[in-house]
GUSERO-60504 format. One record per residue (C-alpha): x, y, z. Coordinates in nm, 3 decimals, padded with zeros to 5 digits, m for minus. Layout:
residues N
X,Y,Z
X,Y,Z
...
This chain:
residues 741
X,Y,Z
10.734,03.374,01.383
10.963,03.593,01.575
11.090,03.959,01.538
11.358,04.001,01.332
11.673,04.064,01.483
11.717,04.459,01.483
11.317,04.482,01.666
11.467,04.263,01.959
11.462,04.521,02.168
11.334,04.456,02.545
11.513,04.348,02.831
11.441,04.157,03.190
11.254,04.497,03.290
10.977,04.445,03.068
10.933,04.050,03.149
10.991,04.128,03.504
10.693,04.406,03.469
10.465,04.162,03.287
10.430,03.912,03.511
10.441,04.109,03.886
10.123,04.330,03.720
09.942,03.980,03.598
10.035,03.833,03.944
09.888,04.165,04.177
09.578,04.185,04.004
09.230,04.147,04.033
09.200,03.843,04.292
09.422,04.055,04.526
09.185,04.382,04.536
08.870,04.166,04.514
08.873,03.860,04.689
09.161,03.831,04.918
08.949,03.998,05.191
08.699,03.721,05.070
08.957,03.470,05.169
09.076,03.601,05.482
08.738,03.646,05.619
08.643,03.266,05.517
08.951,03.056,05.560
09.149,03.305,05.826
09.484,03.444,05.819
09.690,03.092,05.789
09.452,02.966,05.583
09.486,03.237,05.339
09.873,03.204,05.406
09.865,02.834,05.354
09.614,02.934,04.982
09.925,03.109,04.927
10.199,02.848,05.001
10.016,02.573,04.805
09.960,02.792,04.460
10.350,02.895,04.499
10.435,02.554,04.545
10.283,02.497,04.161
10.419,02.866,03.972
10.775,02.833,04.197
10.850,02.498,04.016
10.728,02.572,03.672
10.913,02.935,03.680
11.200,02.744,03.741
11.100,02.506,03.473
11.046,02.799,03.240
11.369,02.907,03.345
11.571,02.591,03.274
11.413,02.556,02.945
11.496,02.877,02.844
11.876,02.859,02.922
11.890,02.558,02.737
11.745,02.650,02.387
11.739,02.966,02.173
11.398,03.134,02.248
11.203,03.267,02.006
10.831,03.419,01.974
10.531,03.229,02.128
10.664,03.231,02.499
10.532,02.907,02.663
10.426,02.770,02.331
10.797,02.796,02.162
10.897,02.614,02.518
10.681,02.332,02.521
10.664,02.250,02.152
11.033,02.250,02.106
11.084,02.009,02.425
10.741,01.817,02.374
10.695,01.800,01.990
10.452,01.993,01.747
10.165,01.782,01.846
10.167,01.830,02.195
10.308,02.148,02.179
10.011,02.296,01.967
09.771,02.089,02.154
09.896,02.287,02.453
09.960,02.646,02.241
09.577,02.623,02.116
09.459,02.567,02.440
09.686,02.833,02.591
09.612,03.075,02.315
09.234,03.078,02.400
09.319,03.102,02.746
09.513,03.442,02.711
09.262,03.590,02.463
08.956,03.530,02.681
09.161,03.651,02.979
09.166,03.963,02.823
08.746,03.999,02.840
08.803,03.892,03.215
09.060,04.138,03.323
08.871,04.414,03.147
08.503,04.327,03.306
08.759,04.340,03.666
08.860,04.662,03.572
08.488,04.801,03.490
08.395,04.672,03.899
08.676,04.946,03.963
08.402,05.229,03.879
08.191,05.068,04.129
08.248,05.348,04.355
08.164,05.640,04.064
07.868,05.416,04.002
07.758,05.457,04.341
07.802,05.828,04.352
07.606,05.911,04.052
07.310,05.708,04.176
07.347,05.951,04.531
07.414,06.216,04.367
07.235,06.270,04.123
07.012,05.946,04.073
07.139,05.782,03.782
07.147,05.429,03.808
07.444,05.242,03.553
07.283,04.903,03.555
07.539,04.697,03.283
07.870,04.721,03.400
07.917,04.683,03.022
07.897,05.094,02.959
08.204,05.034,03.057
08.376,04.709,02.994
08.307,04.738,02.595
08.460,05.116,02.555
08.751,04.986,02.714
08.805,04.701,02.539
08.771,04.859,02.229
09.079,05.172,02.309
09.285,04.874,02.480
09.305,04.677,02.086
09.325,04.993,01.949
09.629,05.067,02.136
09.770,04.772,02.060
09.738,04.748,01.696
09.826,05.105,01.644
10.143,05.123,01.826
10.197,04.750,01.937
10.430,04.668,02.198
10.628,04.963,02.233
10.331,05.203,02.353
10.233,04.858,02.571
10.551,04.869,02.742
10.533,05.262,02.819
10.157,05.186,02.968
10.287,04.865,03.123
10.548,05.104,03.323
10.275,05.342,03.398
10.006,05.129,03.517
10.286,04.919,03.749
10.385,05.273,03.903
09.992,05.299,04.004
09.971,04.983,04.104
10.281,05.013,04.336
10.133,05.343,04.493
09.789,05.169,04.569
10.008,04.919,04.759
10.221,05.185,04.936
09.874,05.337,05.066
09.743,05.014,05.157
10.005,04.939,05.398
10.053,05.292,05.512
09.721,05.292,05.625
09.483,05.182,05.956
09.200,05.090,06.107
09.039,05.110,06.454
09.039,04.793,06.456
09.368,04.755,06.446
09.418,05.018,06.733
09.205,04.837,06.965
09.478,04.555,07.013
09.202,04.288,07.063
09.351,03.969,07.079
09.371,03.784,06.699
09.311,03.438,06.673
09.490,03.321,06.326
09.245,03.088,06.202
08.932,03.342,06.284
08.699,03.329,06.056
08.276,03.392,05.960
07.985,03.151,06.023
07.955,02.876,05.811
08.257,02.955,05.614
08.336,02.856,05.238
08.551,02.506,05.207
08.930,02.555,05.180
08.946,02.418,04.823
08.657,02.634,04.700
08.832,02.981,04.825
09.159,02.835,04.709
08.990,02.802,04.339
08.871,03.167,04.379
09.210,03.293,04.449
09.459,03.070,04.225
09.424,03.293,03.950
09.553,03.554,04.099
09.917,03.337,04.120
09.909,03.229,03.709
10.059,03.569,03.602
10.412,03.451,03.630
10.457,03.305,03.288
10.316,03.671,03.124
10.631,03.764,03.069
10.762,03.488,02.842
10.513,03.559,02.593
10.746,03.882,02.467
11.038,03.642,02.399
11.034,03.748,02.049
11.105,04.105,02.146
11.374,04.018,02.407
11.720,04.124,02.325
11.900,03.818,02.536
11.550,03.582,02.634
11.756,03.317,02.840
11.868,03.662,03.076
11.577,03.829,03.075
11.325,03.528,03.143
11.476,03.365,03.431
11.551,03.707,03.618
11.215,03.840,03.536
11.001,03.540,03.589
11.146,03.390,03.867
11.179,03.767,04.031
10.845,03.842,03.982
10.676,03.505,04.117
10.882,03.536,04.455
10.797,03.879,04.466
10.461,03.843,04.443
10.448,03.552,04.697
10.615,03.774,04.921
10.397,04.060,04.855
10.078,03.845,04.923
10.237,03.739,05.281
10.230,04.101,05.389
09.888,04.142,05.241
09.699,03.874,05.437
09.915,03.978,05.745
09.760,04.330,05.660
09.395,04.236,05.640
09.362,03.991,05.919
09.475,04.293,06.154
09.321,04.576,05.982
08.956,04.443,05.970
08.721,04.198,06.158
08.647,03.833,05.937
08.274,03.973,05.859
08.397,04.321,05.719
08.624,04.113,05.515
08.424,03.875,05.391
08.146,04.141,05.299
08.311,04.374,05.150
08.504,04.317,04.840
08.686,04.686,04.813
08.769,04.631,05.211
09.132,04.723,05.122
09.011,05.085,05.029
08.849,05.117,05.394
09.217,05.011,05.561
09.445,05.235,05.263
09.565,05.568,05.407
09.380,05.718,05.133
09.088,05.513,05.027
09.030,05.601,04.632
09.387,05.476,04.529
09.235,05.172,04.557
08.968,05.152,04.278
09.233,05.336,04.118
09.446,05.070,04.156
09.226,04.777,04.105
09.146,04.973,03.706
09.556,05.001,03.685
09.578,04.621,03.777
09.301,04.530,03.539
09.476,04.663,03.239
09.818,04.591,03.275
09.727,04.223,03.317
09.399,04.260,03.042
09.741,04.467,02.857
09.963,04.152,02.945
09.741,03.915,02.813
09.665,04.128,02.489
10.019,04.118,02.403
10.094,03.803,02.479
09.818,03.588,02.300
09.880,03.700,01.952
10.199,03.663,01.972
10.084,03.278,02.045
09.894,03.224,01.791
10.166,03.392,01.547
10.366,03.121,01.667
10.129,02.862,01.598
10.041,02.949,01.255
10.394,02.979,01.165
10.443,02.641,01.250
10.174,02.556,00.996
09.992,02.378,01.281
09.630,02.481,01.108
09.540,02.271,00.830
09.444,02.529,00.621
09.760,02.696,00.468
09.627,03.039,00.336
09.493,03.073,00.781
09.853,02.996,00.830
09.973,03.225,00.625
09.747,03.496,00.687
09.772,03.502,01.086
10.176,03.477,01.097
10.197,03.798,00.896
10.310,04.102,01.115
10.421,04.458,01.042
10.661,04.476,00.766
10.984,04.623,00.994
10.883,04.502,01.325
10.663,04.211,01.287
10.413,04.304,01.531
10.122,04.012,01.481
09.881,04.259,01.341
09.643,03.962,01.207
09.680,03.749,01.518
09.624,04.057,01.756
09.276,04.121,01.533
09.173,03.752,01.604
09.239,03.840,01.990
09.037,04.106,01.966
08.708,03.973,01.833
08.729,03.689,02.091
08.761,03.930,02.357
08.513,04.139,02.218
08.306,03.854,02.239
08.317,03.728,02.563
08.345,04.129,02.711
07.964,04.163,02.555
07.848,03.826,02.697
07.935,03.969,03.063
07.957,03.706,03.249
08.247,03.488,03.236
08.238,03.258,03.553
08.228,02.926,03.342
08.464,03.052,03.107
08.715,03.173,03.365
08.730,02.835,03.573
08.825,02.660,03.219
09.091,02.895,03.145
09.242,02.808,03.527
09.224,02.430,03.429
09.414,02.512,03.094
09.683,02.718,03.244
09.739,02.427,03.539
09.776,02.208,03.184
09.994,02.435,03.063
10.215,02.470,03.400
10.219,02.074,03.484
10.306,02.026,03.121
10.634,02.230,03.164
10.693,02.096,03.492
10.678,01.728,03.319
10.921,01.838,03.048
11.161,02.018,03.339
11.171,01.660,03.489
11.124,01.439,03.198
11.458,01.619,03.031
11.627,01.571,03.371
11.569,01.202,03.343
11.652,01.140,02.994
12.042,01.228,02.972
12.030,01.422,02.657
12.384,01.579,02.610
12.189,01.872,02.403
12.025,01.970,02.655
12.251,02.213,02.861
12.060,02.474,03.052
12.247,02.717,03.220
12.021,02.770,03.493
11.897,02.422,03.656
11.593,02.316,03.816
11.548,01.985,04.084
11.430,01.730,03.909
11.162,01.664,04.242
11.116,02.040,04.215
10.965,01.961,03.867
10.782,01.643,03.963
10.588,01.812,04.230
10.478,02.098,04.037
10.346,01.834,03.767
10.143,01.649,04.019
10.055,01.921,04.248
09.906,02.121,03.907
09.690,01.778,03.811
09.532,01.693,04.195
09.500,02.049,04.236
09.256,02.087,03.916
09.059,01.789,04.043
08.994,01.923,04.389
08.945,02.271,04.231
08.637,02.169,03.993
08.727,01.766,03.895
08.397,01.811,03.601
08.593,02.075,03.440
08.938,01.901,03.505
08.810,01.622,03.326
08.630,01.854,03.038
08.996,02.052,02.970
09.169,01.743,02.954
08.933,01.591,02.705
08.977,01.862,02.526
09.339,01.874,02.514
09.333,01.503,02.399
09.083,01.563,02.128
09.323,01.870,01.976
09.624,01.599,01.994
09.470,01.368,01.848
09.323,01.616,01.531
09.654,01.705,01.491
09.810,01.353,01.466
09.598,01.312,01.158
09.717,01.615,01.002
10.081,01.621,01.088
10.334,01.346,01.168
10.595,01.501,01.370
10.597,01.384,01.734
10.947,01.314,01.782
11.019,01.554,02.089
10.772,01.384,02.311
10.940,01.027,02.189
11.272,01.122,02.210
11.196,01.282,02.557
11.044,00.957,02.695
11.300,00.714,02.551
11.604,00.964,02.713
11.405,00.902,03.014
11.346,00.530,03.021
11.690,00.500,02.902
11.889,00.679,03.205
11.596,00.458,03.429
11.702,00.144,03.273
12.069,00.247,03.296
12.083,00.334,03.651
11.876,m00.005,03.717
12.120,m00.215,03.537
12.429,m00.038,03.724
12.228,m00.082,04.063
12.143,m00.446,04.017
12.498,m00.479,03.892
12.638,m00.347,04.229
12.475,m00.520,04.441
12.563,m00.802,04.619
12.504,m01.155,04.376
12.301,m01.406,04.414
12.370,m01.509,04.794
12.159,m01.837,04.771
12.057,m02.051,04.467
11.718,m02.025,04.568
11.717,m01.639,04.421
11.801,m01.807,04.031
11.597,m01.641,03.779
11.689,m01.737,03.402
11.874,m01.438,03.214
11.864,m01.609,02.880
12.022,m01.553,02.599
11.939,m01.724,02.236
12.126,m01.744,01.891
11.972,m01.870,01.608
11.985,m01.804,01.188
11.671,m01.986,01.138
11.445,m01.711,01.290
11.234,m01.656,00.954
11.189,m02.070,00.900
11.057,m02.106,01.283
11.012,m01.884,01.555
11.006,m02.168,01.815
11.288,m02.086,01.985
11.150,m01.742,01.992
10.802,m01.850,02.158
11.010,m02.020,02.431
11.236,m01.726,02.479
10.894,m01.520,02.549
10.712,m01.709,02.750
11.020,m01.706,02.960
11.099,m01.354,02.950
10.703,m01.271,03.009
10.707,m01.243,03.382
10.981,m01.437,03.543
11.314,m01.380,03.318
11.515,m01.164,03.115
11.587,m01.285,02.773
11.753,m01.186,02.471
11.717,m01.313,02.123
12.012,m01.272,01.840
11.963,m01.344,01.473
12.315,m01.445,01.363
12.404,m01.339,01.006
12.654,m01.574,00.861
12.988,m01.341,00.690
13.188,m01.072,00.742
13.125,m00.701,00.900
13.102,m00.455,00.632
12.853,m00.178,00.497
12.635,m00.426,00.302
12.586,m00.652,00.566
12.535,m00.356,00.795
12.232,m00.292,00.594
12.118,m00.599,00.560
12.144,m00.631,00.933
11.933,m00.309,01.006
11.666,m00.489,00.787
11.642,m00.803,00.996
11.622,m00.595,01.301
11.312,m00.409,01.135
11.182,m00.789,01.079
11.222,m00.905,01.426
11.056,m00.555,01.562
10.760,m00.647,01.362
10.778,m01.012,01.526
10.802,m00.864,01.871
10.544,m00.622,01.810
10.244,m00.871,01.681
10.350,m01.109,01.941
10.379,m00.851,02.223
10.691,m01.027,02.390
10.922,m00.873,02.629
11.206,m00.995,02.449
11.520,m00.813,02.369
11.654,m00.838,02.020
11.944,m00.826,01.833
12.184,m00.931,01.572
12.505,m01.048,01.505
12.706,m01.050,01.148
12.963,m01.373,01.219
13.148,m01.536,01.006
13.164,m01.894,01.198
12.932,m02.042,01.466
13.212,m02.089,01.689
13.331,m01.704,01.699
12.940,m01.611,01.715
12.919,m01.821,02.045
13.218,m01.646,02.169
13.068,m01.280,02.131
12.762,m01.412,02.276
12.893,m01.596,02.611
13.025,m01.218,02.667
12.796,m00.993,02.609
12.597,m00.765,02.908
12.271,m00.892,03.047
12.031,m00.693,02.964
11.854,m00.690,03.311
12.177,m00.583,03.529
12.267,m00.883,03.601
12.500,m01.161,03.384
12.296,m01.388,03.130
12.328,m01.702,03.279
12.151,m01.945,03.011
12.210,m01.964,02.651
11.964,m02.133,02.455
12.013,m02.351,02.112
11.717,m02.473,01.836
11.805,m02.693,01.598
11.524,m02.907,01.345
11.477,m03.213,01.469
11.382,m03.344,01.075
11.726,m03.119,00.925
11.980,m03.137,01.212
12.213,m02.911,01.014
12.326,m02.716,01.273
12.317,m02.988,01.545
12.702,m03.030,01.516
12.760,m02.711,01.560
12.596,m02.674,01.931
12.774,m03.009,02.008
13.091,m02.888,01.922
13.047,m02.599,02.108
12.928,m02.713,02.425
13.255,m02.720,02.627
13.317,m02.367,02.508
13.004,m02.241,02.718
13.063,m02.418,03.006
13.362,m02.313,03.056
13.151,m01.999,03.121
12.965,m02.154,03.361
12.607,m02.099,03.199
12.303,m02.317,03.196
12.253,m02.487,02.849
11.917,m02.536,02.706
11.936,m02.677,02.358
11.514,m02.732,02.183
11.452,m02.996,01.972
11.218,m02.859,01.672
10.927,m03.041,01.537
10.646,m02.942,01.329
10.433,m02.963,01.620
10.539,m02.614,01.731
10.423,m02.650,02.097
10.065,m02.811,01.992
09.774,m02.722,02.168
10.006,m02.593,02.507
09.838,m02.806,02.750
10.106,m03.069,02.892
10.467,m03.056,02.982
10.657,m03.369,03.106
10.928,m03.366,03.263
11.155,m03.663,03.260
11.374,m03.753,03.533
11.662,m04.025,03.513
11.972,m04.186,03.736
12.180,m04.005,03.514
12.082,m03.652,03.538
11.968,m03.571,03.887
12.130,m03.260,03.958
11.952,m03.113,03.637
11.583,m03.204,03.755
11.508,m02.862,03.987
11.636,m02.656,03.719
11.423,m02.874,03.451
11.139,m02.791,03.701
11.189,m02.466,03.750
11.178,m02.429,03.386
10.822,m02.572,03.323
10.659,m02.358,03.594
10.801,m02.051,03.402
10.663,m02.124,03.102
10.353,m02.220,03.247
10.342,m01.851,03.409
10.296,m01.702,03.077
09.905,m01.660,02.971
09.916,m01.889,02.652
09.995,m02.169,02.879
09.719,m02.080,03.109
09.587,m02.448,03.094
09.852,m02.579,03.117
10.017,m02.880,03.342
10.308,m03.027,03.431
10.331,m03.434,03.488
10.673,m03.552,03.616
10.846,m03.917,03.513
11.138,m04.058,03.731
11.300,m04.298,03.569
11.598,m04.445,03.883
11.742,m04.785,03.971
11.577,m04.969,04.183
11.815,m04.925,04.473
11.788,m04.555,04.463
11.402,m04.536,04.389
11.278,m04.502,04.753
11.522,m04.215,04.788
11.427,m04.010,04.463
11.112,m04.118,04.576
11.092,m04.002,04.948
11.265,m03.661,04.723
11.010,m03.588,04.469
10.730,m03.633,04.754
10.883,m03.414,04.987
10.909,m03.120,04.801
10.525,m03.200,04.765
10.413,m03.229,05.081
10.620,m02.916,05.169
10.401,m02.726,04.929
10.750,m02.651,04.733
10.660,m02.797,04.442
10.266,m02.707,04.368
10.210,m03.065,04.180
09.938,m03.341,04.276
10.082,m03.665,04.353
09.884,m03.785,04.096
10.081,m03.636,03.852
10.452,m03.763,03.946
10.471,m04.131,03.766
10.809,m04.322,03.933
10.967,m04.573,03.697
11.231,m04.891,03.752
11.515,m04.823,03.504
11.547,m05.184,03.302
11.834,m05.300,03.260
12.009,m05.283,02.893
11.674,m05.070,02.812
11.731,m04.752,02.661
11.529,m04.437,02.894
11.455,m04.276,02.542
11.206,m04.563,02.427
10.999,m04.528,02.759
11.004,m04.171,02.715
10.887,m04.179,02.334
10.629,m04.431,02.475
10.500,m04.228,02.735
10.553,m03.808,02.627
10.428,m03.854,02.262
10.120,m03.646,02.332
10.298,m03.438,02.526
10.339,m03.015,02.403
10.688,m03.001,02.536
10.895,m03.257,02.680
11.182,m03.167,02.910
11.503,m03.373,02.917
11.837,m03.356,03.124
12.121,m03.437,02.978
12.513,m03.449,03.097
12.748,m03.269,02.929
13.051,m03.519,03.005
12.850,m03.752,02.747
12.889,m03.483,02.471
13.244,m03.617,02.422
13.197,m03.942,02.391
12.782,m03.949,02.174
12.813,m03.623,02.069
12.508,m03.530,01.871
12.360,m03.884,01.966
12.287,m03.784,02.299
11.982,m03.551,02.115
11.864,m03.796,01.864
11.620,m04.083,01.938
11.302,m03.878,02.021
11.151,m03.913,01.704
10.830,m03.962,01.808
10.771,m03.654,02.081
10.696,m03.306,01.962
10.882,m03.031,02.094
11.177,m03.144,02.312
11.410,m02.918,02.551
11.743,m03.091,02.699
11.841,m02.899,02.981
12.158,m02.884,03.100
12.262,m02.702,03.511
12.578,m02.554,03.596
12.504,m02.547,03.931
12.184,m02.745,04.068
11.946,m02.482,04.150
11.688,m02.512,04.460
11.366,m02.512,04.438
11.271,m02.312,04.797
């Protein structure tokens, strides 16, 4: 839930704040000295490059997303749930929310290493030995959530500003001051560091958190007067800042101490500061403004979470989006915060804990990276940001953030990810909304597929008719009395060719047949889906078979490029529609397309082990394409056993060249068919070519036929009949005689 309007209060300052004090905190007191002294200066600078290379892209991420939609409490959660979808946006938000609350238990046992130094003086002084850093931790835990439940975010912000002025003086000192080291002008070597050093990627994991402060900030989004100002300016300011900042701070160490002092000490910095106890001072005031950061920030994610009901309990919904009657403060949510910090503060040792809370926030960053490209990809005319990202900006945040958690710790990679996946998948049962991440990923595959089809369309045609590949496209009303035609469609469409299947609905455009139109659709999804084609549908309210054609001859291919077959069924026991396809074969040719018209039996493709092909004097120019045909199908799985056996039927004076033909192609390796299985024929005369081919393809699962369309005038629907004894038939019909290379 957010604030209500008149407790939107905050601007950019406060955002801006947020994050640089997350950013310069504990890592850079502690352990950049650590990194210096194992990896050298330009290794340190190149630790630094790498992690900016992640929180660069996703700040800019955050930013775009931000511009784009109205922002309202729950910071990165709001962001990715209203891009992503509920599911994945709570999967993330839980995730994240645990992340920020048990940051708060590390920040604060940082900030009790900070009275290191006092430690050490008592036990000098006057011999009292503080064992448990915990005398210390605890307290301060305890007057950090009662600050924050007592006077919220206001008296946050007025610390915030406090602690950030501290913070900025320890720096100040730091750089003011020298060593004399650095006054003996001894000649530095850049990549200088101790014996046996740690491995890049381990000091790397050390240091990234000190780089996943940026996004602090966006968790006050329900306070912010004008959030798509304020987040961009303040995140992105603070994350270059603080990039920047670190430069100088590597430059400073490498120079102002030898790689041993640096790697040994871990409060080296207060040893090189012109005065030396601003730096404790500034490690506590960096310590709780990002413990302060995170203490804010993680109720106000959970807030967001419960009031998006995403717990299945509705009375814990209920219950933890209450806040403060006028300013809505999450006073329940912050108490939940506490105990968890509480928790973890009086365990004391967080290692374990704090390496899983890195591998959630690189989820949470290569998550908003993947939206940030994702919505760049998917064309959505809602989505106007005013502030833009690069779309390979994006990308390589998303992928950097997912190697980088592998070579970081891959058990734990793989452990937060599991986790993640077992949250989604809870809250599918629950809850059924997951349209963002759908929508997303269909916007996406849509602009793919558009830019495809308008590349493929540019480019320059089909320069030989060796590069034919079938673009098919079938009509039929008989889809729900067979679904032959639509098994030959897919097994044609599976791997080597686009095709396109239409269910024409016979009568005129209007609302009812709109409907009914929408429901046949929903039918033929179901088909596709349980047969698991690659087949486009459709369909097509016509009044007449002849105007249904005409559409059809024009629509797009699918693929890019123009359909170039159409494809006919007709029952070869009820012919009704036979008539129709004759009468309307001159009509497609004068579109130049390949014709392939399937004779229906109740066969339906028997067992799918033989196809013969049947070759006669009369149509030679159809035989590659009648070919070609057969090895496509046979590419599909369900023809896996499949063969092909070849009849050629020719007069007796051309037989030695159809012969010398067929063989050649053969030998050549062309056509991948044993010898055995070509079968050459003398044509009788006065003997009709059909009753050799009943004779000899009546076992046969499909039987392939070419036929001449000139013939169509003068037999018209005779020219299909007379196979009364074969199963499945397909008469093929080439506009152009395709080669077979």
């Amino acid at each position: 839930m957010s604030a209500t309007s008149g407790s939107k209060r905050l601007g950019t300052a406060p955002v801006f704040l947020t994050a640089i004090s997350t950013i310069l905190g504990a890592i850079m007191f502690l352990r950049f000295g650590y990194a210096v002294g194992h990896v050298g200066m330009l290794g340190t600078l190149a630790i630094v490059l790498i992690g900016h290379l992640v929180t660069i892209p996703t700040a800019m991420a955050i930013a775009e997303i931000a511009t784009n939609q109205k922002v309202e409490g729950g910071g990165e959660y709001f962001i990715i749930s209203r891009s992503f979808g509920l599911n994945i946006g709570a999967s993330i938000g839980i995730a994240l929310f645990f992340s920020q609350a048990i940051s708060v238990a590390f920040y604060i046992i940082a900030f009790a290493q900070a009275f290191q130094p006092v430690f050490d003086f008592l036990l000098e002084e006057y011999g009292i030995l503080v064992y448990d850093d915990r005398i210390v931790s605890i307290p301060a835990t305890l007057l950090l959530i009662l600050i924050v439940t007592t006077k919220g975010a206001d008296l946050g912000i007025k610390v915030l500003y406090l602690v950030v002025s501290i913070l900025f003086l320890s720096l100040v000192m730091f750089f003011l001051g020298s060593t004399g080291y650095a006054g003996t002008g001894d000649d530095f070597e850049f990549g200088k560091t101790v014996e046996n050093p740690d491995s890049f990627f381990y000091v790397f994991a050390i240091c990234f958190p000190a780089f996943t402060g940026m996004t602090a900030g966006v968790g006050l989004s329900g306070d912010l007067k004008e959030p798509r100002k304020a987040i961009p300016l303040g995140t992105l300011g603070a994350t270059i800042t603080g990039m920047f900042i670190y430069f100088f701070i590597v430059y400073k160490l490498y120079v102002s101490a030898s790689a041993e002092d640096l790697a040994a000490d871990q409060l080296i910095m207060s040893r090189i500061a012109l005065w030396g106890p601003i730096i404790p001072i500034g490690l506590a005031a960096a310590t709780v403004s990002s413990a302060l950061g995170s203490i804010l920030v993680a109720p106000r994610t959970l807030q967001a979470l419960a009031g998006d009901k995403i717990f299945p309990a509705g009375k814990l919904n209920t219950w933890l989006a209450r806040g403060k009657k006028v300013t809505n403060e999450p006073f329940n949510a912050t108490l939940v915060t506490s105990v968890i910090a509480i928790l973890f503060v009086s365990v004391g040792d967080v290692n374990f804990v704090a390496e899983i809370i890195s591998m959630f926030f690189m989820v949470t960053y290569g998550a908003i990276c993947l939206i940030s490209f994702l919505e760049h990809f998917a064309g959505d005319p809602a989505y106007r940001p005013s502030f833009k990202s690069r779309w390979y900006l994006s990308l390589m945040g998303a992928l950097l953030c997912l190697w980088l958690m592998f070579q970081m710790n891959a058990r734990y990679a793989i452990m937060a990810i599991f986790l993640m996946v077992m949250i989604f998948i809870g809250l599918t049962r629950t809850r059924e909304d997951n349209k963002g991440l759908s929508v997303i990923f269909q916007g996406a595959i849509f602009q793919l597929s558009r830019r495809l089809q308008v590349y493929l369309q540019k480019t320059e045609k089909e320069t030989s008719l060796g590069h034919w590949r079938p673009s098919v496209i079938c009509i039929t009303n008989s889809t729900f009395k067979r679904l032959t035609a639509f098994d030959l469609l897919r097994w044609i469409s599976y791997k080597y060719g686009f095709g396109t299947y239409i269910h024409r609905l016979d009568g005129y455009l209007s609302r009812d047949s709109h409907i009914e139109s929408q429901e046949v659709m929903n039918r033929l999804i179901r088909i596709s889906e349980v047969s698991k084609s690659n087949v486009y549908l459709d369909t097509l309210i016509s009044p007449s078979y002849t105007s249904a054609i005409a559409q059809v001859i024009q629509l797009p291919g699918i693929s890019g490029k123009e359909n170039n077959m159409i494809l006919f069924e007709y029952s070869k026991h009820q012919p009704d529609n036979l008539e129709d396809i004759v009468d309307n074969i001159q009509l497609i040719k004068s579109m130049d397309f390949d014709i392939c018209i399937l004779g229906c039996s109740d066969r339906k493709f028997g067992l799918k082990r033989q196809i013969n092909i049947w070759i006669t004097a009369q149509d030679y120019e159809n035989a590659n394409l009648m070919i070609l045909m057969a090895y496509i199908i046979l590419g599909h799985p369900e023809w896996k056993k499949g063969s092909i056996k070849i009849f050629v039927i020719s007069p007796e004076e051309e037989a030695e060249v159809q012969r010398d033909r067929i063989l050649s192609l053969i030998n050549s390796g062309r056509l991948p068919i044993s010898p055995n299985n070509v079968q050459f024929m003398m044509q009788e005369v006065h003997k009709d070519p059909r009753l050799i081919i009943n004779e000899f393809s009546k076992d046969a699962d499909l039987t392939i036929v070419g036929f001449r369309h000139e013939l169509i005038r003068h037999k018209e629907a005779d020219v299909f009949e007379g196979y009364d004894d074969l199963g499945e038939i397909l008469f093929v019909n080439t506009n152009k005689e395709k080669q077979i290379l």
